[in-house]
C-alpha positions, -999 to 999 in steps of 0.1 A, spaced: 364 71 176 328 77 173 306 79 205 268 74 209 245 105 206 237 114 243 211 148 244 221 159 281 260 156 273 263 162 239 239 195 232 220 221 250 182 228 244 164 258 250 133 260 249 118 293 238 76 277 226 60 288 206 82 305 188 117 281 188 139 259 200 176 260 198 202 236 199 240 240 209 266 212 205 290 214 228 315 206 203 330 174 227 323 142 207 325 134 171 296 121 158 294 100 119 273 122 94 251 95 101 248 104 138 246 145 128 214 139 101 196 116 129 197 144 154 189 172 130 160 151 117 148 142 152 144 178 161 124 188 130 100 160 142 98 171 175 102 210 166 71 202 142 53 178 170 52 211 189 42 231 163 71 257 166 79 283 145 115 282 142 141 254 148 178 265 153 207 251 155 238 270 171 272 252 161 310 260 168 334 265 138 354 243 160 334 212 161 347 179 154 312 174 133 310 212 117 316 197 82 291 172 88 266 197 101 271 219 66 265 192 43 230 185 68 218 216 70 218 223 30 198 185 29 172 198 51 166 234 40 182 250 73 193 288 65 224 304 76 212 328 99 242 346 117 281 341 122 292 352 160 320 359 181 317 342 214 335 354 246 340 341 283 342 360 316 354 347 349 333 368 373 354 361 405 371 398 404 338 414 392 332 445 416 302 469 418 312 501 397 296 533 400 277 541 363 259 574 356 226 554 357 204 536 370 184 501 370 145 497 369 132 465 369 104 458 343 76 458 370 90 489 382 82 511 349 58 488 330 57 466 307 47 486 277 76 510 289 102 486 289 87 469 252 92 501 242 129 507 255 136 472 242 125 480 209 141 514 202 174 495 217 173 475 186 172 502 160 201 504 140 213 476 154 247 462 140 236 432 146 212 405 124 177 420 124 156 398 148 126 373 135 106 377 162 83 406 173 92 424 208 58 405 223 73 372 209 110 380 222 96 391 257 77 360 261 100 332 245 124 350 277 96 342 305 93 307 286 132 301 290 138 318 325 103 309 344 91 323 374 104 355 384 116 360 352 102 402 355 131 406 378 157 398 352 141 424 324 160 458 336 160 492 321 188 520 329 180 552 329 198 584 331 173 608 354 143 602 333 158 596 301 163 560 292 194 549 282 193 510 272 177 479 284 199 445 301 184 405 303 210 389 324 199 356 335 214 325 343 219 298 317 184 276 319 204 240 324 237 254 344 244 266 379 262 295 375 267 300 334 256 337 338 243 348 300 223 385 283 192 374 264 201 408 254 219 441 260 215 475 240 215 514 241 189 537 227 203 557 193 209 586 215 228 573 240 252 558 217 290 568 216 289 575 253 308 544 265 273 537 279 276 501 262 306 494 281 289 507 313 261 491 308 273 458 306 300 462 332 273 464 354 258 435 336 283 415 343 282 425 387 241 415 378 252 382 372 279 377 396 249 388 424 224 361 410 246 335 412 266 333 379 305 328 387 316 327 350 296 348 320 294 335 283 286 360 259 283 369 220 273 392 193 273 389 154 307 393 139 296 423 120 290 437 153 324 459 160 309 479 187 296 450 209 328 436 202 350 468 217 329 463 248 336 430 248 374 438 249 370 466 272 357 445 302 382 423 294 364 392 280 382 364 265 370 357 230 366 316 224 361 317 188 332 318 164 292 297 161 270 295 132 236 298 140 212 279 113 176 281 112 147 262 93 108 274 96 90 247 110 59 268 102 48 301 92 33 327 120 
């Protein structure tokens, strides 16, 4: 039986202006095609109203409404962006481990510092090169988070040498839906388990700002996120589809 659309049950919005806005079904309620091309065509008018670059649209392979989604997307010129994993984390046993590094906050080393951590951090990623610039990423993540987001940006470093860059944060919209706007290791600190270090103290991050369960993902392609994944013992939930349409060029 079909439901009416409800925003505040039925999806999550965030809110990343000037440069996106994403929506996530929650994947609860089955919805007529009808119902899916009204949403979609709602947010291009208010994605456009705001004069947005980018409108996305994160959907599980799972939904009761994927197929309907598909057939919307390729109507309105969305793009296939990405396929990921995504994986769950009950934090209640999470425990403070002892890493060979340690965390700088962004205030602590600069920001130019830490743009420039972030950035090498992404080189070579396995994952789906990003859209944005590094200015556009770091300030669509002080649009989502809000004040005090600085204390979330964190850098690790190994005495003076850096070693990768963490974004934990909790979910804008939950209460303790702990999340990584991003996690990575510079190229030369790679195939040091330092990913797995890293975001085992990720995860203890979270747990201390509140966050009693994490959510997590990373492109399918993406084996090496995915080994950390399974090394802290994450529970993979299954796979999203992440399309995008350009609103307007930047």
């Amino acid at each position: 039986m079909n439901q009416l659309v409800n925003m505040e049950r039925d999806f999550k919005v965030l809110v990343g202006e000037p440069h996106y806005i994403t929506i996530e079904e929650n994947n609860t309620v089955s919805f007529t095609k009808e119902q899916v091309t009204e949403v979609v065509q709602d947010w291009i008018k208010k994605a456009s109203d705001k004069g947005v670059l980018h409108l996305h649209f994160v959907i599980s392979s799972k939904s009761p409404n994927y197929t309907h989604y598909q057939e919307v997307f390729q109507c309105l010129q969305f793009q296939h962006q990405k396929s990921c994993v995504m994986v769950l984390k009950d934090l209640s046993d999470v425990t403070d481990v002892e890493v060979p590094f340690t965390l700088k906050t962004i205030d602590e080393v600069g920001e130019d510092i830490f743009k420039t951590i972030w950035l090498e951090s992404m080189q070579f990623s396995l994952n789906t090169k990003e859209t944005l610039s590094i200015d556009q990423l770091l300030y669509a993540f002080q649009t989502e988070i809000g004040d005090r987001w600085n204390e979330h940006c964190l850098v690790a470093f190994q005495g003076k040498d850096p070693v990768g860059v963490i974004l934990p944060h909790i979910e804008p919209g939950t209460v303790e839906e702990g999340r990584l706007f991003y996690l990575g290791i510079v190229p030369n600190m790679r195939d040091k388990r330092y990913g797995t270090k890293l975001h085992e103290k990720a995860l203890y991050v979270l747990k201390e700002i509140g966050a009693s369960y994490y959510v997590g993902s990373t492109d399918e392609m993406n084996d090496a996120m995915k080994r950390v994944f399974s090394n802290n013992n994450c529970i993979q939930l299954g796979k999203i589809e992440k399309y995008t349409r350009v609103i307007r060029k930047g």
